[in-house]
N, C-alpha and C positions, 0 to 999 in steps of 0.2 A: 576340420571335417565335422558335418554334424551325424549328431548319434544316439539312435534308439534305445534307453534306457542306461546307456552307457557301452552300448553295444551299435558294432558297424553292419550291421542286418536281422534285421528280425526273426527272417527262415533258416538259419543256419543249424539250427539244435533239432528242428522237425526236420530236415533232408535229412540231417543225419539218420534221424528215426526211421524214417520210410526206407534209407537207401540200406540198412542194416535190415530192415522186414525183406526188402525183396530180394536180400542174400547178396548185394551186390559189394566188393570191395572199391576204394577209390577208387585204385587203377581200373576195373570194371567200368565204373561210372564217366572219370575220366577219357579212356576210351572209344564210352558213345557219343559222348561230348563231342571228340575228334571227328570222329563219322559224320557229327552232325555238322561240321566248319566251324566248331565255337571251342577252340582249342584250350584248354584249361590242366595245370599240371596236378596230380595230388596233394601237391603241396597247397597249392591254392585252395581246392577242395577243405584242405583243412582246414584253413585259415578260415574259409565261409560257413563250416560246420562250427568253429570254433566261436563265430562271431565276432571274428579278426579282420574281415576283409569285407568291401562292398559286395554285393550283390548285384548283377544287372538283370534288368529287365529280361535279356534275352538268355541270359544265363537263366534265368526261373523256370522260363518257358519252356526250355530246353531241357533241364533236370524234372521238370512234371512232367514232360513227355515220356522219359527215359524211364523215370518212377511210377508211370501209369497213376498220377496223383491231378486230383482237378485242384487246379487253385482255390476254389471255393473252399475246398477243405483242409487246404493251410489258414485261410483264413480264419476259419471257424475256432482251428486249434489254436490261436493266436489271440482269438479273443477269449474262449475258454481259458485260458494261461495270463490273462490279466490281474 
């Protein structure tokens, strides 16, 4: 499997960030996740905060909805953190 820096996603230490700002727990998070058809257990969440686990596409899209976060500005923190 290839891997960013030695790590299986890049965004997983910034969701965390954000998803602890807007007060949300996994299970919260998790939850909208389900609402949204993109079922994902806590555990998983972990693993992708942890930088244990892939990240997809629709999964991103999905937790910056839910985080009121614009990808732009994961971006930016991703390069600031280079």
């Amino acid at each position: 499997m290839k891997k960013f820096k030695g790590k299986s996603n890049a965004y997983g230490k910034i969701i965390e960030t954000y998803r602890i700002k807007k007060g949300l727990s996994r299970a919260d998070l998790s939850r909208e996740m389900d609402l949204m058809g993109i079922p994902i257990s806590q555990d998983e969440l972990y693993r992708l905060e942890k930088q244990k686990m892939i990240l997809k596409d629709y999964e991103l899209i999905a937790i910056c909805t839910i985080l009121e976060v614009n990808y732009d500005e994961l971006e930016n923190v991703i390069k600031e953190n280079k």
